[in-house]
C-alpha positions in Angstrom: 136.9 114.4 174.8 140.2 116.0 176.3 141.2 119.5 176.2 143.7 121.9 177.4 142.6 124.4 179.6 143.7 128.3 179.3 146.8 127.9 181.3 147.9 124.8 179.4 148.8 122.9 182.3 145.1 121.4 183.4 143.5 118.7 181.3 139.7 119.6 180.9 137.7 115.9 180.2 133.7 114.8 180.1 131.6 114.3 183.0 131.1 111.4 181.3 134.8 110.5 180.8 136.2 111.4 184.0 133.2 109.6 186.0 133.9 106.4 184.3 137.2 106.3 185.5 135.9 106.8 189.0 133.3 104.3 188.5 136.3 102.1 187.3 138.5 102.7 190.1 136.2 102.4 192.7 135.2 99.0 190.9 138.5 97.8 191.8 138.2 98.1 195.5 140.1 101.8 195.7 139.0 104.6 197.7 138.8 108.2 195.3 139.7 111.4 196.1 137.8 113.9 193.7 137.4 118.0 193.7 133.6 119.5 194.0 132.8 121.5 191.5 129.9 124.0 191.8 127.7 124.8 195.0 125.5 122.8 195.9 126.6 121.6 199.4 127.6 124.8 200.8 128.1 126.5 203.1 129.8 122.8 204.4 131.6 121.3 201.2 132.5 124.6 199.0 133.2 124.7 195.2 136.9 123.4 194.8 137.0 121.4 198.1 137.8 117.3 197.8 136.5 114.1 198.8 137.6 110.8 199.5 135.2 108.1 198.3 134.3 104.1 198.6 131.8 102.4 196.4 128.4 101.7 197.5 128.1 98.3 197.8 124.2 98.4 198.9 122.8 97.5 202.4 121.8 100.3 204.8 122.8 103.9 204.3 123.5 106.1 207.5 121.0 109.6 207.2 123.2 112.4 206.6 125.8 110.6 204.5 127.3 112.5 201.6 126.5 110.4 198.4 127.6 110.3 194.4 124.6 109.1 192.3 123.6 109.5 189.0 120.4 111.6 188.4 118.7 112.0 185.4 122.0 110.7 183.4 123.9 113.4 185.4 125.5 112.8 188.4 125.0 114.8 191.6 127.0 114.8 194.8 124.2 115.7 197.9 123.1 114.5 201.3 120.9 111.7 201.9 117.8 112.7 203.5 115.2 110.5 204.1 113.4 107.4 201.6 110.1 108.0 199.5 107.5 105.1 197.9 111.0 103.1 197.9 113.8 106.0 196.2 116.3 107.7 197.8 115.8 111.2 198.2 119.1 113.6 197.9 119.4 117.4 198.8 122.3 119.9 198.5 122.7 121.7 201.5 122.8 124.9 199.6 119.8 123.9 197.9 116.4 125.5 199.5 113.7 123.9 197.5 115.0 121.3 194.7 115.5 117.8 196.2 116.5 114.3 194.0 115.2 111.2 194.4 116.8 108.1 192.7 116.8 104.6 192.8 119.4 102.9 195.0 121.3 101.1 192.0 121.8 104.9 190.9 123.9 105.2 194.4 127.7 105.1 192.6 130.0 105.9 196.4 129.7 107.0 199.8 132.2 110.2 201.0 135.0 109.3 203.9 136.3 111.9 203.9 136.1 116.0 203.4 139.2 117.7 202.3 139.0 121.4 203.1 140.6 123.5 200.3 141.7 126.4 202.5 142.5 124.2 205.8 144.7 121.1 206.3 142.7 119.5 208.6 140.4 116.5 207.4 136.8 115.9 208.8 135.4 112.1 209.1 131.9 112.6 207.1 130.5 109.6 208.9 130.8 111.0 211.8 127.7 111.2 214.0 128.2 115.0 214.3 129.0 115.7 210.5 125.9 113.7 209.6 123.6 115.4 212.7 124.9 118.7 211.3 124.0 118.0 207.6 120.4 116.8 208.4 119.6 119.6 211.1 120.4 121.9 208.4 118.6 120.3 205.4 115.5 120.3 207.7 115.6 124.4 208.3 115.4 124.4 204.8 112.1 126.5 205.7 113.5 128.9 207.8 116.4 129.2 205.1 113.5 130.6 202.8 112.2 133.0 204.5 115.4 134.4 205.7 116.3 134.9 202.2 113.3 136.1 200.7 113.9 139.1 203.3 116.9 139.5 203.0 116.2 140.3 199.3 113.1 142.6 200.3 115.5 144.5 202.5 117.9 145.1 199.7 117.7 148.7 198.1 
């Protein structure tokens, strides 16, 4: 299903459309750059930034690394975490409770690359520091809580 947006010069396709073309590009051995949509991975990947991506071919997967998988016949872009009774467990990093877990045939790509909306530089997502960062912050998910439950208390 294809539509024109309000402005008339956007496209506006499926999930499902527009993630099959992915899955068949990155089939044929091409890297993809796609836009985020939505929040999930803030405050380090924000709502219209892009990605450069490269099929997951299986084999070990680095902690930290920024993944596409399908979850629950949607498809999800979050951090790897950590491995449960076998799955792969997924968290946004602006998530503070909800976490995924999948199988690893549901892994689809790995991210390269972060593309910055606002900024022309590019930062290496692999990178031991990007990962470290990621992790460090998904684990103060506890601390996250609390400082936002008070910070709604404090609010008139």
């Amino acid at each position: 299903m294809t539509e024109h947006s309000e402005d008339n010069k956007t496209r506006i396709i499926s999930n499902a459309l527009y993630f099959s073309e992915v899955q068949r590009m990155l089939d044929e051995g091409k890297e993809v750059r796609i836009r985020i949509k939505g929040g999930s991975m803030r405050p380090f990947i924000q709502d219209g930034d892009s990605i450069l991506l490269q099929a997951y071919r299986g084999g070990a997967l680095q902690p930290g690394s920024n993944l596409l998988a399908r979850h629950q016949g949607k498809y999800v872009f979050h951090r790897y975490v950590g491995k449960k009774n076998g799955q792969i467990v997924l968290a946004g990093d602006g998530n503070l409770v909800l976490r995924e877990y999948i199988d690893p045939i549901d892994i689809i790509a790995v991210a390269l690359v972060h593309f910055p909306q606002n900024s022309p530089k590019e930062i290496n997502l692999n990178h031991s520091r990007a990962r470290f960062r990621g992790l460090a912050w998904y684990h103060i998910r506890l601390l996250r809580r609390v400082v936002a439950k008070l910070n709604r208390m404090a609010q008139p």
